[in-house]
DRENDO-1510 file (C-alpha; in Angstrom, 1 decimal, always signed):
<recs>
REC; n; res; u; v; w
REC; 1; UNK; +0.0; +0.0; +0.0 .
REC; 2; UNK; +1.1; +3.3; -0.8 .
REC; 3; UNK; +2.7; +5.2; +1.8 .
REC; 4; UNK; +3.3; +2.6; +4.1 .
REC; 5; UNK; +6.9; +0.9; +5.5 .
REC; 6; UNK; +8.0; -2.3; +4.0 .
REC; 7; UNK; +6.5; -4.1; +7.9 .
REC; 8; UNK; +3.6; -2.3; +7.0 .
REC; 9; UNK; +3.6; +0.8; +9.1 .
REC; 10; UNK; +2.7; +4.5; +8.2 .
REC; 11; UNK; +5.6; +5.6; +7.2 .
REC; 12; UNK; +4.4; +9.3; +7.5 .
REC; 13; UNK; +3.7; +8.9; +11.2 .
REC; 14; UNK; +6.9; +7.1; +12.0 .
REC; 15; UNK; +9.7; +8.8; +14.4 .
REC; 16; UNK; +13.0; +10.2; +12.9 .
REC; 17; UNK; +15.8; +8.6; +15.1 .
REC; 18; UNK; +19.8; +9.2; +15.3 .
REC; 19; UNK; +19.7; +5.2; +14.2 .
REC; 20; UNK; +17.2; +4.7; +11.7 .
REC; 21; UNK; +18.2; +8.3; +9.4 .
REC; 22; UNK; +20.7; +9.7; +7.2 .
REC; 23; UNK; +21.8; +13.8; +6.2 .
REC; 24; UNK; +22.3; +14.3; +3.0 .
REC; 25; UNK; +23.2; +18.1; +1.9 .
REC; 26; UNK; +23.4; +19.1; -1.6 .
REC; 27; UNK; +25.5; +21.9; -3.5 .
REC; 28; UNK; +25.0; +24.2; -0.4 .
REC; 29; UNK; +28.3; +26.4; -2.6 .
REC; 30; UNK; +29.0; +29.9; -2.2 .
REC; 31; UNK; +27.9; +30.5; -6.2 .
REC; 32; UNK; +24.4; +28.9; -5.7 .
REC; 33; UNK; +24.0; +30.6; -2.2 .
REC; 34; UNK; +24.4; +34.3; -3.7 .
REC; 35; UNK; +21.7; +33.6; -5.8 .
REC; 36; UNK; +19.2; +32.6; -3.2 .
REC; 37; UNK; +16.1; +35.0; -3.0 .
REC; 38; UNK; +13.7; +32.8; -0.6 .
REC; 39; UNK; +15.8; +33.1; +2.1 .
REC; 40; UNK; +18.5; +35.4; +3.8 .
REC; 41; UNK; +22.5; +34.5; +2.9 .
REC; 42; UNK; +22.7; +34.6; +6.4 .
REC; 43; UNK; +19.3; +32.4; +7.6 .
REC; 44; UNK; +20.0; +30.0; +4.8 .
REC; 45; UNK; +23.1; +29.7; +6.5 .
REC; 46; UNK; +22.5; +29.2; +9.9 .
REC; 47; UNK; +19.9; +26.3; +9.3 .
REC; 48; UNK; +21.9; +24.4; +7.0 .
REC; 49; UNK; +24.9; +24.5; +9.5 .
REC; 50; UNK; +22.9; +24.1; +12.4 .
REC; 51; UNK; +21.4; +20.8; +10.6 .
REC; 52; UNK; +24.8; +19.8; +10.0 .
REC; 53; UNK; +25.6; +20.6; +13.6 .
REC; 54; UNK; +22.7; +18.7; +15.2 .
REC; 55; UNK; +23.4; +15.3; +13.1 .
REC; 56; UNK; +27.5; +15.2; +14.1 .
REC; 57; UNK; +26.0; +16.0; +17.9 .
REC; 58; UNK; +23.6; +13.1; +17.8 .
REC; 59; UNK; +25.8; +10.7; +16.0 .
REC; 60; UNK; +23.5; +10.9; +12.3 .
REC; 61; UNK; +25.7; +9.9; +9.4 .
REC; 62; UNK; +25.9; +12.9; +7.0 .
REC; 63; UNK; +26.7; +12.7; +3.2 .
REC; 64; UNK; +27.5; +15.9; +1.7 .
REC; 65; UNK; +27.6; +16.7; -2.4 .
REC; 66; UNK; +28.6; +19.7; -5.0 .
REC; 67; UNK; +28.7; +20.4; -7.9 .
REC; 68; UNK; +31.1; +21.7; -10.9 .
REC; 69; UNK; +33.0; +22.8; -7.7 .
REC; 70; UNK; +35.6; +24.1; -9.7 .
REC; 71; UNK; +34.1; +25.1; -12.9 .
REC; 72; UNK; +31.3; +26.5; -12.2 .
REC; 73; UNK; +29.7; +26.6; -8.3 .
REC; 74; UNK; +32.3; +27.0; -6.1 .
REC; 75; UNK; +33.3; +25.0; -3.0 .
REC; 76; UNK; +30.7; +24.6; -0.3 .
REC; 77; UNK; +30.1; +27.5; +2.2 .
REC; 78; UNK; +32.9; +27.5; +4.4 .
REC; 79; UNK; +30.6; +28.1; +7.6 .
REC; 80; UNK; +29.3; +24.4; +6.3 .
REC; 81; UNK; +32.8; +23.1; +5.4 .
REC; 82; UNK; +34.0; +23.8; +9.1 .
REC; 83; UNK; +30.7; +22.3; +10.5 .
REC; 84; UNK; +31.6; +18.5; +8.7 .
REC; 85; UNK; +33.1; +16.1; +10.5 .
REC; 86; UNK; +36.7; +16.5; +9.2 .
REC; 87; UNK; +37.5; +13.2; +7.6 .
REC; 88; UNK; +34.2; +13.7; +5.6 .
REC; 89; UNK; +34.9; +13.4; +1.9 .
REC; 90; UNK; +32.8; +16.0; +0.0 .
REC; 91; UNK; +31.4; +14.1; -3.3 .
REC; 92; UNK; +31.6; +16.5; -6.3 .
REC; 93; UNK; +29.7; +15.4; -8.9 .
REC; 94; UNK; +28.2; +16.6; -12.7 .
REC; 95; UNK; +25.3; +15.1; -12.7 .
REC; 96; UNK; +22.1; +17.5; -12.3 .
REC; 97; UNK; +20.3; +14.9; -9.9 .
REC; 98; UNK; +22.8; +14.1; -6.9 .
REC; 99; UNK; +21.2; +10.4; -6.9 .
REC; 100; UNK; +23.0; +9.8; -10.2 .
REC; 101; UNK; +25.8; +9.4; -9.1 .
REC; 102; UNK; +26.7; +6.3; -7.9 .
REC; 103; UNK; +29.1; +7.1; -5.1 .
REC; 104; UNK; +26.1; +9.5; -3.5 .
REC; 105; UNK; +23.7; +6.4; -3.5 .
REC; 106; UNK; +26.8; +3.9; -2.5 .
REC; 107; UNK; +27.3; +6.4; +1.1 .
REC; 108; UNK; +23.8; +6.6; +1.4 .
REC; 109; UNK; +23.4; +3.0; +0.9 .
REC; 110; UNK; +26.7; +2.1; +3.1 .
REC; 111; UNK; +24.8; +3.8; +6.2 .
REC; 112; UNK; +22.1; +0.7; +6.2 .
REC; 113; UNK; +19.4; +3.0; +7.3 .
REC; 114; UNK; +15.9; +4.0; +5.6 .
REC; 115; UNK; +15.0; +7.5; +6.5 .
REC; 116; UNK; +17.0; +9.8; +4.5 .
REC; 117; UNK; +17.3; +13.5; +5.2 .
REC; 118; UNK; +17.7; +15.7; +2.5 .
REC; 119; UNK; +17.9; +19.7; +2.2 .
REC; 120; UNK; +19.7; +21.3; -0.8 .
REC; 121; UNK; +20.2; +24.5; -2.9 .
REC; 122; UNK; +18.2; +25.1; -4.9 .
REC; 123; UNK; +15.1; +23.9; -3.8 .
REC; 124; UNK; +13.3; +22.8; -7.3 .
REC; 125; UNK; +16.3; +20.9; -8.6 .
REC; 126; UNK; +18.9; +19.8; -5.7 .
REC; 127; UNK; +16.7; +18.9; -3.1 .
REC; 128; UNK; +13.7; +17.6; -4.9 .
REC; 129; UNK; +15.1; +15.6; -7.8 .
REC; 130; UNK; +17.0; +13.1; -5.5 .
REC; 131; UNK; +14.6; +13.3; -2.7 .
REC; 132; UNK; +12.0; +12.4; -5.8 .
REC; 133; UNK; +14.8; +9.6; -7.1 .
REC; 134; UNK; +15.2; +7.9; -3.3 .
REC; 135; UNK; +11.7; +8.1; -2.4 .
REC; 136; UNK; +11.2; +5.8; -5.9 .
REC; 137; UNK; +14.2; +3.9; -4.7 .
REC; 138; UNK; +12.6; +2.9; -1.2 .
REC; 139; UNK; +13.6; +5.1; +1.1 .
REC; 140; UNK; +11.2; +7.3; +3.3 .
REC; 141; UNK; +12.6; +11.0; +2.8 .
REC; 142; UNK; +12.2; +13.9; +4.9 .
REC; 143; UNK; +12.7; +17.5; +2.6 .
REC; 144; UNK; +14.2; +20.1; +5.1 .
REC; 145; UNK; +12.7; +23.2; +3.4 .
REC; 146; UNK; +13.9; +25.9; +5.3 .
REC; 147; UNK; +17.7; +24.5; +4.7 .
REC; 148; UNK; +17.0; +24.7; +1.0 .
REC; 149; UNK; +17.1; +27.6; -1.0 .
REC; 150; UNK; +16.2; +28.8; -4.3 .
REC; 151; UNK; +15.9; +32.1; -6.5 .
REC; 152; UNK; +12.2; +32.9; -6.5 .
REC; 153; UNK; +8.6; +31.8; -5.2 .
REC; 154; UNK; +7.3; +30.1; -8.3 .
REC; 155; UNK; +10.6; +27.5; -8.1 .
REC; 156; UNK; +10.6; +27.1; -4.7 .
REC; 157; UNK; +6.5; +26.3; -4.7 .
REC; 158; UNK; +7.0; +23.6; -7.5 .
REC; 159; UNK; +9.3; +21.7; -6.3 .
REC; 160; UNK; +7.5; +21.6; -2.9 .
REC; 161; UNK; +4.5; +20.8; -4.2 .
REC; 162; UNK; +6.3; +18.0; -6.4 .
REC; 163; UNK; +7.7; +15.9; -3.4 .
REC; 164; UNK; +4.6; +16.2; -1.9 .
REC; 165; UNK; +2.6; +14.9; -5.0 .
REC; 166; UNK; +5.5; +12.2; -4.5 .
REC; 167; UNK; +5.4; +11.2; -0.5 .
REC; 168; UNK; +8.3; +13.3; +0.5 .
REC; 169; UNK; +7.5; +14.4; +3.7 .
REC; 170; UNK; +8.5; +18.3; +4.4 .
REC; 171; UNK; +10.0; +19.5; +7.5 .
REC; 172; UNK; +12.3; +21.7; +8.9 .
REC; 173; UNK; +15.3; +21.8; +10.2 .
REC; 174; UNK; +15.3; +22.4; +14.4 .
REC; 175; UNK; +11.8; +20.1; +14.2 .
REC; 176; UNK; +13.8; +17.3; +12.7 .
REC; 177; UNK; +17.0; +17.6; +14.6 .
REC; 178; UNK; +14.3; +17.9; +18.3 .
REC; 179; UNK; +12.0; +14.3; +17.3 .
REC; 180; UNK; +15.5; +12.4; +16.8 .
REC; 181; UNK; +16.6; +13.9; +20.2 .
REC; 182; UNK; +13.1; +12.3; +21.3 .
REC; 183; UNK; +13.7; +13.2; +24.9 .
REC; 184; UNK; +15.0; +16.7; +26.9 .
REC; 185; UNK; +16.6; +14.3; +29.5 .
REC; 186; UNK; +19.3; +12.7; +27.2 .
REC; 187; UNK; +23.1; +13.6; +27.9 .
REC; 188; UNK; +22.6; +15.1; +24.1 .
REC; 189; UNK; +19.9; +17.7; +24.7 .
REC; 190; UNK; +22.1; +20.8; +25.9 .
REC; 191; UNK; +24.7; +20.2; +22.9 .
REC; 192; UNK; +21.7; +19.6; +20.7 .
REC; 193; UNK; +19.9; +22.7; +21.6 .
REC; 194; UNK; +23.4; +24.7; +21.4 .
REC; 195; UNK; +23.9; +23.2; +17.7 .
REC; 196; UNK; +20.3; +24.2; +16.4 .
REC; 197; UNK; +20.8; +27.6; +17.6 .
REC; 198; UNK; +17.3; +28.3; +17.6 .
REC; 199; UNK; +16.8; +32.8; +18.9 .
REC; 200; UNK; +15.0; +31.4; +22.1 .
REC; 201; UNK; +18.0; +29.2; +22.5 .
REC; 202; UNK; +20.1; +31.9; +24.8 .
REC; 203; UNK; +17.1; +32.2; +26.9 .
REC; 204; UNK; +16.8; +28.6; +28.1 .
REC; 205; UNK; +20.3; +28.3; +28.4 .
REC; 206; UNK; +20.0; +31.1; +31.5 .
REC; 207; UNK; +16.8; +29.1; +32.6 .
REC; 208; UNK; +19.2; +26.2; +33.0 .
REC; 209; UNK; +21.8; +27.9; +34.6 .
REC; 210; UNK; +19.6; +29.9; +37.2 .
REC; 211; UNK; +18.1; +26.0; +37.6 .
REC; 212; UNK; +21.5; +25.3; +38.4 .
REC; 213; UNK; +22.3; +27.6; +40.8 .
REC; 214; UNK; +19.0; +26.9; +42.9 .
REC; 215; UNK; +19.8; +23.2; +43.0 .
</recs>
């Protein structure tokens, strides 16, 4: 039945964990950044490193991609870049769809697991065409729109709406990184919550401390 896990569970009701999901970031590079118009530089930015952030905190393998690095794009943002686990081999590629390349799908396959993660710039083409190529491939993937960017409304609206018509499920970024913390009492939360980076963030860090104190 459509939309349902291989055991036979809804697959759209099903919890994100750090063991059962996979990052993948695609061609977040300084020349397809400057061309964003959805989002701030800056906001794009944050939430694409804070992703990044929140996976190497909760132990959630990341494969990252780019494109014409040297030809055309650029190298990834170097915010991003110093966010990656440092023996984490960047795959630059020339195909248009990241899936197509068979050493994206070979890390993404290597990590055994079957929620797969995906945000990308831009929007219409880097995160939807491989989140549209692993959804057909069997995976159960999770579109983080707000760490995808693209250059204006009509792009970034088609290529929501196209996962959706598809059975990618949309989310965003601190939501995704908070349901595979599942619970504030792990060892993981205060690192977790640091790495999201979320505006209310600085305020519950002083809760915590003036918890502290009182204890």
């Amino acid at each position: 039945m459509h939309g349902t896990t291989a055991d036979g569970s809804w697959r759209f009701t099903e919890q994100l964990t750090a063991d059962n999901a996979t990052l993948l970031l695609v061609d977040h590079q300084i020349g397809l950044l400057a061309a964003v118009r959805d989002y701030t530089v800056a906001e794009l930015k944050h939430n694409v490193v804070a992703l990044a952030r929140a996976a190497r905190v909760l132990g959630v393998p990341i494969v990252v991609t780019t494109t014409a690095a040297e030809s055309l794009w650029g190298p990834l943002a170097p915010e991003l870049a110093a966010a990656l686990p440092p023996e984490l081999e960047v795959i630059d590629r020339s195909t248009v769809n990241a899936w197509d390349d068979p050493r994206v799908r070979a890390a993404v396959e290597a990590t055994g697991r079957k929620k797969l993660i995906v945000a990308g710039v831009s929007t219409e083409v880097c995160l939807t065409l491989p989140a549209l190529s692993a959804t057909g491939a069997g995976y159960d993937v999770y579109g983080v729109v707000d760490a995808s960017g693209t250059f204006n409304d009509t792009k970034r609206t088609t290529g929501i709406l196209r996962m959706q018509q598809a059975g990618v499920i949309s989310v965003d970024y601190a939501s995704v990184a908070v349901e595979m913390l599942a619970d504030n009492a792990s060892p993981l939360a205060p690192a977790l919550y640091e790495a999201v980076g979320m505006d209310f963030g600085i305020l519950n860090g002083q809760l915590r401390e003036a918890y502290a104190k009182q204890a």
